[in-house]
C-alpha positions as CSV (number, residue, x, y, z in Angstrom):
1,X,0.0,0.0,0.0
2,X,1.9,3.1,-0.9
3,X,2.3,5.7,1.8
4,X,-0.2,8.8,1.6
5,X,1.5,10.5,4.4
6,X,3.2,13.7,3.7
7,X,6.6,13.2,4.7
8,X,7.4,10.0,3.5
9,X,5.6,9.9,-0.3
10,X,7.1,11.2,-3.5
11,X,4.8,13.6,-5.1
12,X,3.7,11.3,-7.6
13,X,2.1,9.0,-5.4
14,X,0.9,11.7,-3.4
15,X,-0.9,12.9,-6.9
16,X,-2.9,9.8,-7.6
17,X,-3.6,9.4,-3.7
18,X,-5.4,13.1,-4.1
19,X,-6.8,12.4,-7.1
20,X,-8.6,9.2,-6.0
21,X,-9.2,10.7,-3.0
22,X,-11.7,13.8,-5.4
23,X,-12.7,11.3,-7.4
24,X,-14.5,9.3,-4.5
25,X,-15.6,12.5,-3.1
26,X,-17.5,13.4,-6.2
27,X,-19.0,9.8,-6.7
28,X,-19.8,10.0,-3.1
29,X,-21.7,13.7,-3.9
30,X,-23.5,11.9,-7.2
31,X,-24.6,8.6,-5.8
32,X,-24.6,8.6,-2.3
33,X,-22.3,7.7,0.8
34,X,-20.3,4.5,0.2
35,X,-20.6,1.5,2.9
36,X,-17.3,1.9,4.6
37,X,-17.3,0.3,8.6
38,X,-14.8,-1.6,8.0
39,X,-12.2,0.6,6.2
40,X,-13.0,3.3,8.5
41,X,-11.9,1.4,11.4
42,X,-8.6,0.3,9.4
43,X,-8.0,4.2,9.0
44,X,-8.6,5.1,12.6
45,X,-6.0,2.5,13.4
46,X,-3.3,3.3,10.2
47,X,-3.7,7.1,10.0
48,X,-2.1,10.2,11.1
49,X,-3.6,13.6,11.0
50,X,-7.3,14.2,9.4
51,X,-5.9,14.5,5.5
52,X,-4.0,11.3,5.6
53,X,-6.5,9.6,6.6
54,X,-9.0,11.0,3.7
55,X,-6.9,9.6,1.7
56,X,-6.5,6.6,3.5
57,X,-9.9,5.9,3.4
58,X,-9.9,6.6,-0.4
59,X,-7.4,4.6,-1.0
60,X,-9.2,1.1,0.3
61,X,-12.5,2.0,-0.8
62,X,-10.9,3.4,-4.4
63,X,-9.3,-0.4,-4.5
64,X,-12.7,-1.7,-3.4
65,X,-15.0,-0.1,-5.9
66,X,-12.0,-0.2,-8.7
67,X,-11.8,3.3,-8.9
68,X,-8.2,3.2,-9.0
69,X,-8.0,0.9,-11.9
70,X,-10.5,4.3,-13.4
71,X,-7.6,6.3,-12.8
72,X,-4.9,4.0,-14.0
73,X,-7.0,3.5,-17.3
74,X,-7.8,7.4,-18.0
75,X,-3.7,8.0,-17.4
76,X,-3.2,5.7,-20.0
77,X,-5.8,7.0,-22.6
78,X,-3.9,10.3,-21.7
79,X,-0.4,9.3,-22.7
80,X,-2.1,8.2,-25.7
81,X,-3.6,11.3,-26.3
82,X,-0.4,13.5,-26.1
83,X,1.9,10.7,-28.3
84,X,-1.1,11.2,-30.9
85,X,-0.8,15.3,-30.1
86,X,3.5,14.7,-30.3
87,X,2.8,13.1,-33.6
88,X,0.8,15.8,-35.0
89,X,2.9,18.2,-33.3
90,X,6.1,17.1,-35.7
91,X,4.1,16.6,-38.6
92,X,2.7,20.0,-38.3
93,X,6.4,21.6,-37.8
94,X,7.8,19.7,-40.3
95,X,4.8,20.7,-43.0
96,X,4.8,24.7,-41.8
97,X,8.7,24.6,-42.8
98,X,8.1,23.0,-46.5
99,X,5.5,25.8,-47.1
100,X,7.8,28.1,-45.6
101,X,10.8,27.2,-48.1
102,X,8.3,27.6,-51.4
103,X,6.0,25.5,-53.7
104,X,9.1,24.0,-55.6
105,X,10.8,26.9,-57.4
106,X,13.3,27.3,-54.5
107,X,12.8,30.9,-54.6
108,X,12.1,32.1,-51.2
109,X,10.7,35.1,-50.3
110,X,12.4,36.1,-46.7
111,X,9.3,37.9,-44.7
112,X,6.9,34.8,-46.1
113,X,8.8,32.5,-45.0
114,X,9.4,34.1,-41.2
115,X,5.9,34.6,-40.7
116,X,5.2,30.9,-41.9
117,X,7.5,29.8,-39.7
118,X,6.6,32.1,-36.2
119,X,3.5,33.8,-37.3
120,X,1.0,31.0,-35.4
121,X,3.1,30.4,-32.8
122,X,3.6,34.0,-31.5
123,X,-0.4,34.4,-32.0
124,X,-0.9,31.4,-29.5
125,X,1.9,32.7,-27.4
126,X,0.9,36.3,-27.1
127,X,-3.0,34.5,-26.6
128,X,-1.1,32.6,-23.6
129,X,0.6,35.6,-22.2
130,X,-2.7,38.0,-22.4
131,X,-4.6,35.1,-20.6
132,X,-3.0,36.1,-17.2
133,X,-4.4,39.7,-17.1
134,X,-7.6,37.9,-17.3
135,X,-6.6,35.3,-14.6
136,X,-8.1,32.7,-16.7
137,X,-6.8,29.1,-17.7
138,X,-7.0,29.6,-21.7
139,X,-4.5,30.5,-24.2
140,X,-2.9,26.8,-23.6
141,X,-5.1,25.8,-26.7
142,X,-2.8,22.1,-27.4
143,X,-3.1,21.4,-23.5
144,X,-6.9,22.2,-24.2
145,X,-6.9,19.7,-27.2
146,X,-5.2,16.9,-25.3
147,X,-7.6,17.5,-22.3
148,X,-9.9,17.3,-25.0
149,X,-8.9,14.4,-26.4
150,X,-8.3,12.5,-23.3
151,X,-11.8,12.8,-22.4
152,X,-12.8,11.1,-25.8
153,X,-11.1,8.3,-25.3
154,X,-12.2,7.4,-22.3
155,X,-15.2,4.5,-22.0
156,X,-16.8,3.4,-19.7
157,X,-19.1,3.9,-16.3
158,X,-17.9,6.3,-14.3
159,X,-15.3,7.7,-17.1
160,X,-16.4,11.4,-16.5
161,X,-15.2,11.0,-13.3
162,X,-11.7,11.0,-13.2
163,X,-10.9,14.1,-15.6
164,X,-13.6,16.5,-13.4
165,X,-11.6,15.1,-10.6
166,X,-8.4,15.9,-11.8
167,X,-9.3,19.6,-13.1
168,X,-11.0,20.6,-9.9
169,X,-8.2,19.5,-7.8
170,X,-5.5,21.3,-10.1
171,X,-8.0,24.4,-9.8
172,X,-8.2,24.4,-6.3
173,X,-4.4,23.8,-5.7
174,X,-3.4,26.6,-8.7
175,X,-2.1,24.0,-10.8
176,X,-4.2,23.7,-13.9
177,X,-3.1,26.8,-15.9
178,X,0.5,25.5,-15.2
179,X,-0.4,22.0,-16.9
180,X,-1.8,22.9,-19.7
181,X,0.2,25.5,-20.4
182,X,3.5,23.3,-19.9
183,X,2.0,20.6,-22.3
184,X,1.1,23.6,-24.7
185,X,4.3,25.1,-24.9
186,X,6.4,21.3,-25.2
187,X,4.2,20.7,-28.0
188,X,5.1,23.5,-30.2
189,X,8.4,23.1,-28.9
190,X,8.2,20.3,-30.7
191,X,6.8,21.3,-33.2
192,X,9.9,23.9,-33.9
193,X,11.9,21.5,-33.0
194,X,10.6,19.8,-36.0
195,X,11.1,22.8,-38.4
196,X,14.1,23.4,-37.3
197,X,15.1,20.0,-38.3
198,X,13.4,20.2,-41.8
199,X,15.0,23.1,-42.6
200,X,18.5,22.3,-41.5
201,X,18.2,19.5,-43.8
202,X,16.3,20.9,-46.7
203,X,19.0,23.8,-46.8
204,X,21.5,21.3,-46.5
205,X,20.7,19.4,-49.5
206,X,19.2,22.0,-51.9
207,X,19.6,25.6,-53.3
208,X,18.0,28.2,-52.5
209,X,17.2,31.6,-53.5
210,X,16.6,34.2,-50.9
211,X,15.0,37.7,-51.7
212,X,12.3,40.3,-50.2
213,X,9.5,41.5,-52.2
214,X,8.0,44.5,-51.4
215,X,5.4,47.3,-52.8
216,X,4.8,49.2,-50.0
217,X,8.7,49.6,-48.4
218,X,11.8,50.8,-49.4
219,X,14.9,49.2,-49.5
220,X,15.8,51.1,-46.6
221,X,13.0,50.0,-44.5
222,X,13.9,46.4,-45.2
223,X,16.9,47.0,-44.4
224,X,16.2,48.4,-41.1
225,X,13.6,45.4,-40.4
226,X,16.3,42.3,-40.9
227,X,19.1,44.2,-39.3
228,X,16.6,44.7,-36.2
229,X,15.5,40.9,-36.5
230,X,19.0,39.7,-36.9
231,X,20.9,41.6,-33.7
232,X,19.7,38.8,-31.1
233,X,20.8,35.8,-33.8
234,X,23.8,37.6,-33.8
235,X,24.6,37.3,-30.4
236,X,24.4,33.8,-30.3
237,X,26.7,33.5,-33.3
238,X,24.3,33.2,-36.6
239,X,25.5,35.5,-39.5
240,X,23.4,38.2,-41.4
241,X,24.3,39.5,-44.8
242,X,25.6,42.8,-45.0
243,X,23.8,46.0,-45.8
244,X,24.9,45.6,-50.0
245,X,23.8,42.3,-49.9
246,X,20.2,43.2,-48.2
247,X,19.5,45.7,-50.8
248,X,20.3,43.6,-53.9
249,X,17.8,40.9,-52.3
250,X,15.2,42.5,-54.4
251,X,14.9,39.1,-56.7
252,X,16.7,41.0,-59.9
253,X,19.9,40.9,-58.8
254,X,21.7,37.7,-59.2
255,X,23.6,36.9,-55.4
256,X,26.7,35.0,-54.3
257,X,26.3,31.6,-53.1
258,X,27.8,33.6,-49.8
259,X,25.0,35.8,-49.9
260,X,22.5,32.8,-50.0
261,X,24.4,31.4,-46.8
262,X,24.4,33.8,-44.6
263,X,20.6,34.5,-45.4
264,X,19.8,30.9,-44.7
265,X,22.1,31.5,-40.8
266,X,19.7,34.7,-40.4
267,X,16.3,32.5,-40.7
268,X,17.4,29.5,-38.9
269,X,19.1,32.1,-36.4
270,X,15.4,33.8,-36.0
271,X,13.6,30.3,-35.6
272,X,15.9,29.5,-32.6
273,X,15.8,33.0,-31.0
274,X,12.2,34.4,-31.6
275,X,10.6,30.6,-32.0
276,X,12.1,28.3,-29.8
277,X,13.8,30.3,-26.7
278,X,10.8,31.7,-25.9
279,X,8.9,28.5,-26.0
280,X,12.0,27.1,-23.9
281,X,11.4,30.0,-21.2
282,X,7.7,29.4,-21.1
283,X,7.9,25.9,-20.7
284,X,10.1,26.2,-18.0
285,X,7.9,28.9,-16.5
286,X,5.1,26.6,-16.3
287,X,6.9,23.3,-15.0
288,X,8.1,25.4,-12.0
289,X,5.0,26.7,-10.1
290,X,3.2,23.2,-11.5
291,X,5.9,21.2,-9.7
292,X,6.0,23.7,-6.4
293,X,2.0,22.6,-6.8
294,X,2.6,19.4,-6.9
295,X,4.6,19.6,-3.8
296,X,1.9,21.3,-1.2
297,X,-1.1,19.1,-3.3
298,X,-3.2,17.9,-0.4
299,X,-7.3,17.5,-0.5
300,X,-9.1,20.5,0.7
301,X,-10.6,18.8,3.8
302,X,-13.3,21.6,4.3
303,X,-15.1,21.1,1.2
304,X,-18.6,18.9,1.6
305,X,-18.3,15.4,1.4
306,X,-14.4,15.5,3.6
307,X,-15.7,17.7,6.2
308,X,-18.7,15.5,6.9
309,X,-16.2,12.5,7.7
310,X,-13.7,14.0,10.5
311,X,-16.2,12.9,13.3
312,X,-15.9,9.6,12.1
313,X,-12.3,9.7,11.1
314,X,-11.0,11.4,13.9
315,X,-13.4,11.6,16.5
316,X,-12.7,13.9,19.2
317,X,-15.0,10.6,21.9
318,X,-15.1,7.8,20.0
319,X,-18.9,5.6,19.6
320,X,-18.1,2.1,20.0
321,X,-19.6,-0.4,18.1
322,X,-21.0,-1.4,14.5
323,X,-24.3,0.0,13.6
324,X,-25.5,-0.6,9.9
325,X,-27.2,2.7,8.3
326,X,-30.5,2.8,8.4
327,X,-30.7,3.3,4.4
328,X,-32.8,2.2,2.5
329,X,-30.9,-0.4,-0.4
330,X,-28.1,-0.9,2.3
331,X,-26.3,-4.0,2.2
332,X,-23.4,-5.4,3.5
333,X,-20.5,-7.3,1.5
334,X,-17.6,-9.0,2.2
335,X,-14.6,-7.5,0.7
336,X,-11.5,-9.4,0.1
337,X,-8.2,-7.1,1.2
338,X,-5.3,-7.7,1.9
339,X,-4.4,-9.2,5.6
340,X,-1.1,-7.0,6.4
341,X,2.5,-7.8,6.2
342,X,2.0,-10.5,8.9
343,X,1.0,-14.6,8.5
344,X,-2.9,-14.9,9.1
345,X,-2.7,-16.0,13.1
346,X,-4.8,-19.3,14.6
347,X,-8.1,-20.2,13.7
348,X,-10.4,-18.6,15.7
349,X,-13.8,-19.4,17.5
350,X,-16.7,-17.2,17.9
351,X,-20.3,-17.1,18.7
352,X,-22.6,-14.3,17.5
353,X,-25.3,-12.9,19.7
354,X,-26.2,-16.5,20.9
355,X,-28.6,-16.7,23.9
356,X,-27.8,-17.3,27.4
357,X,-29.1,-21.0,27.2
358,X,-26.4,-21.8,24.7
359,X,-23.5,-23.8,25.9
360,X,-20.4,-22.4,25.0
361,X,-17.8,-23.1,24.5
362,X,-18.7,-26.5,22.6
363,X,-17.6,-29.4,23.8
364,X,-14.4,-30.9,22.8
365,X,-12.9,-27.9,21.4
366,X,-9.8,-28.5,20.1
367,X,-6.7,-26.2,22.1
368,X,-5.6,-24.8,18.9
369,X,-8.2,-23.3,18.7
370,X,-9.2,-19.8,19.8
371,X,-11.8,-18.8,21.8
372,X,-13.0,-15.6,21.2
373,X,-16.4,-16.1,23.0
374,X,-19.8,-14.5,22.7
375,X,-20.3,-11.4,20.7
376,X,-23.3,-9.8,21.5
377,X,-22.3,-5.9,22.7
378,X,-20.7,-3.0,21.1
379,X,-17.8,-2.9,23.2
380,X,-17.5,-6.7,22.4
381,X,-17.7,-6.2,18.6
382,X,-15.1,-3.4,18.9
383,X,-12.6,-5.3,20.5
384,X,-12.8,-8.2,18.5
385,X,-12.9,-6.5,15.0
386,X,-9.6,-4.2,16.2
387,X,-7.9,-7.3,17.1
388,X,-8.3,-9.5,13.7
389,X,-7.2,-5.9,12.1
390,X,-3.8,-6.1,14.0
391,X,-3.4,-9.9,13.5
392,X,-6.0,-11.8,10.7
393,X,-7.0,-15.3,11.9
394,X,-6.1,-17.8,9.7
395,X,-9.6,-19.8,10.1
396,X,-12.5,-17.9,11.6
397,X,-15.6,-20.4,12.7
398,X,-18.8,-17.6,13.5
399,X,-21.9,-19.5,14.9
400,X,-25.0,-17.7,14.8
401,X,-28.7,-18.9,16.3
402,X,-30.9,-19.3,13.2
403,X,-34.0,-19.4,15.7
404,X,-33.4,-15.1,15.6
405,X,-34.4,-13.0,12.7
406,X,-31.5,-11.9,10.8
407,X,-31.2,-8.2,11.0
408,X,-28.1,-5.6,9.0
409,X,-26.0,-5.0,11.8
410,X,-25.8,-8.6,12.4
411,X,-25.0,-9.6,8.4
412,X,-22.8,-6.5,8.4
413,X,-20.8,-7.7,11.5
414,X,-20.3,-11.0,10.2
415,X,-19.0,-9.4,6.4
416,X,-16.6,-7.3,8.4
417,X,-15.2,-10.7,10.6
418,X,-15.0,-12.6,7.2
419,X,-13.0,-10.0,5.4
420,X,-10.8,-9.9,8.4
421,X,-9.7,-14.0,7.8
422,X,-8.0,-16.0,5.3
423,X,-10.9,-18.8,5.2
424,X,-14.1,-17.5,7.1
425,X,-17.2,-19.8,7.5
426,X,-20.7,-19.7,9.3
427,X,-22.7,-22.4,11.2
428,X,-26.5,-21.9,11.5
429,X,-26.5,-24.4,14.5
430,X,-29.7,-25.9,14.3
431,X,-29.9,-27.6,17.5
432,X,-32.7,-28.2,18.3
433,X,-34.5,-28.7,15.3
434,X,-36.5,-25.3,13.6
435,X,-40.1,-26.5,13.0
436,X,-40.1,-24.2,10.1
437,X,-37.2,-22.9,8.0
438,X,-38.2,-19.8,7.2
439,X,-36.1,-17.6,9.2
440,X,-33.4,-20.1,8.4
441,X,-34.5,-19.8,4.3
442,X,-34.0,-15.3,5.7
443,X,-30.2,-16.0,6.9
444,X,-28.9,-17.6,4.1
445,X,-30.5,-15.3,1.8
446,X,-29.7,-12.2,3.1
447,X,-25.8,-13.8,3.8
448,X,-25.4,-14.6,0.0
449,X,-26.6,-11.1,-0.6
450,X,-23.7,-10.2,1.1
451,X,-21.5,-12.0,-0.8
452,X,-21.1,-15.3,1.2
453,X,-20.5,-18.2,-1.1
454,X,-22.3,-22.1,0.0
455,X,-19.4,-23.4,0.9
456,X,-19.2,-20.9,4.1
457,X,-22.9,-21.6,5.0
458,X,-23.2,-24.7,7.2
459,X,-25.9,-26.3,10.1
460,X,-23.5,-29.0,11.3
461,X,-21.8,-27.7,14.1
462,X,-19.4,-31.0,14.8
463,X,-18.3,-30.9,11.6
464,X,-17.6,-27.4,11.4
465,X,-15.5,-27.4,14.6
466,X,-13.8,-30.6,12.9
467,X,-12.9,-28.0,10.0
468,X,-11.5,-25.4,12.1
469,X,-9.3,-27.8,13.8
470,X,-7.7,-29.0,11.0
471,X,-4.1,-27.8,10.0
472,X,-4.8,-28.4,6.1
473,X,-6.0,-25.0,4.7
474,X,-7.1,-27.1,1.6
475,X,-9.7,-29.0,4.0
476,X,-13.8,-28.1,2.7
477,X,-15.3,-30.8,4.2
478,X,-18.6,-30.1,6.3
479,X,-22.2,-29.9,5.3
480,X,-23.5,-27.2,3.5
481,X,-26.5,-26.0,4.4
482,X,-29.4,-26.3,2.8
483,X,-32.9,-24.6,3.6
């Protein structure tokens, strides 16, 4: 079980611990309270402070109800979702420098060709940069789109759940704009990453011609323009032409192949600086703050649905006992968990709100066998239930008067005791004789309900106690029982 407390969890469990945690919360809010005695009692022995044991108590019943295998299939549909975004992401780079370089004629008008190459990406960026005066989460339109996409891809009951899980917890803890933004800006990072490539090799393998093509401007405002653009590529070592060469880049003048390399050093030295620096920068600037997120995440315990469970999480006087809700559709199962780091202990005896006529124990008990007596008050129930949560018996023999009518608490006391045993069965002890099954035809329906197989359900108590003696855990003799 991986460690939800603060101090001793690495941040990515700690995410999936939160996010199961909201996810139960909000099918909890939907669909009503889960049934959850027995893994509250488990928390109330395992947990620290209030929030670990939210998520404690997430944790088990997120196993139970297979919420976490929810999770673990949405996280997969969205890795698939950003490859398939990656993917497009190159293709889209490597297509936007193609046009950029021409239709074929390898005559390349300079301006074209830079605003092919950064003209959509500084609109999404500037788009990114104005959505913080707004204080809103758009401008991250690919981290939209995989979002997006994500949520297409998941099937499924329940599949809605886990993405409004995981965007109102980012929400809440700040984090959301930082996430989408830092898939945003890595996927046109890519995607100049890609053009960059493309044109390093196109320019490597085939002429070019460079010029500028103007109505409007002189040469000497073109000049002015790719001096401007080419200062910062400059610093960082990539050539421009000089001023002669700029103005006879009007496409009549026939230029150097010199003149042709140094314009290609300016437009690959304007992708890097003005496309993917500033992509660099932002990306970085949205990890940071999403990681230092990351690092405080921890569910909002006021909000409705946590607050509601500190009295019985961490009750300031504790209310012994096992009550079943008084709910209507309320039923009790037995849940198989896991029994702890430690080897289930001994088989175990136990009698369940017998009367006082009852001998007990039975005769001839064997002395490996333990005898955990008559359970018929809270405080009786309490004590027994925390001690097979310390140490799980190995077989567990309860023997229940079939003469009584079966009520909830009793059914749900009896699912709580099996899921606390490696084998688990009940005896009906039908001694003496019932002149009528009915109420016996009650208990063994209402025990199946609850998730009791036949093979646990048996009316002879000698063979029973014969079973429970025995040192062969493969041993399923007895008598079933039959109504």
């Amino acid at each position: 079980m991986p460690d939800p407390h603060t101090g001793s969890t690495r941040s990515g469990s700690r995410f999936k611990a939160c996010w199961l945690a909201e996810t139960l919360r909000l099918r909890e809010a939907l669909w009503g309270p889960l049934e959850d005695a027995s893994e509250v009692r488990r928390v109330r022995l395992e947990g620290r402070n209030f929030s670990d044991k939210v998520l404690l108590r997430a944790h088990y019943l997120g196993k139970r109800e297979k919420l976490d295998l929810l999770i673990d299939k949405w996280m997969s549909g969205a890795r698939l979702a950003l490859a398939l975004l990656c993917l497009l992401a190159l293709a889209g780079g490597i297509g936007m420098a193609l046009s950029a370089l021409g239709d074929g004629s390898r005559q390349v008008n300079l301006l074209l060709a830079l605003v092919a190459l950064l003209g959509l990406n500084w609109v999404a960026l500037v788009f990114w940069l104005l959505s913080f005066l707004f204080k809103s989460n758009g401008g991250a339109w690919l981290g939209e789109s995989w979002l997006w996409l994500t949520r297409k891809l998941a099937r499924g009951p329940d599949a809605a759940l886990a993405p409004r899980a995981l965007i109102e917890m980012l929400s809440r803890n700040q984090a959301l704009r930082w996430l989408l933004g830092g898939i945003s800006h890595g996927l046109w990072l890519l995607a100049l990453s890609g053009m960059l490539l493309t044109l390093l090799a196109l320019l490597s393998a085939r002429r070019y011609q460079f010029n500028w093509e103007t109505t409007l401007l002189s040469p000497d405002a073109f000049v002015a323009i790719t001096t401007w653009l080419g200062t910062l590529p400059g610093l960082l070592g990539f050539s421009m032409p000089p001023e002669a060469i700029i103005r006879i880049s009007d496409g009549q003048h026939v230029l150097p192949d010199a003149a042709q390399g140094g314009w290609s050093s300016w437009l690959i030295g304007c992708l890097v600086v003005y496309g993917l620096l500033p992509r660099v920068l932002a990306l970085a600037y949205s990890l940071i703050p999403f990681r230092r997120a990351m690092g405080r995440l921890a569910p909002d315990v006021s909000l409705p649905g946590y607050a509601e469970l500190r009295d019985r999480l961490a009750p300031v006087s504790e209310n012994t006992g096992i009550d079943a809700p008084d709910t209507p559709g309320f039923q009790a199962q037995v849940h198989q968990r896991r029994l702890g780091q430690h080897q289930p202990g001994q088989a175990v005896l136990v009698g369940i709100e017998l009367t006082p006529e009852t001998p007990w124990p039975p005769a001839l008990l064997s002395v490996a066998v333990a005898d955990a007596g008559i359970i018929d008050s809270r405080s009786q129930r309490k004590a027994l239930l925390n001690s097979l949560q310390q140490q799980a018996a190995g077989k567990l023999l309860m023997v229940c008067d079939p003469r009584q009518t079966p009520d909830r608490g009793t059914i749900a006391l009896l699912a709580d005791l099996a899921s606390l045993a490696a084998q688990a069965r009940i005896v009906l002890d039908v001694q003496p004789a019932l002149s009528d099954d009915t109420r016996l035809t009650a208990w063994l329906a209402m025990l199946q309900a609850a998730g009791f197989d036949a093979g646990q359900l048996h009316t002879d108590l000698a063979a029973s106690l014969d079973w429970l003696a025995a040192t062969s855990s493969s041993d399923r003799t007895g008598n079933h029982a039959q109504p």
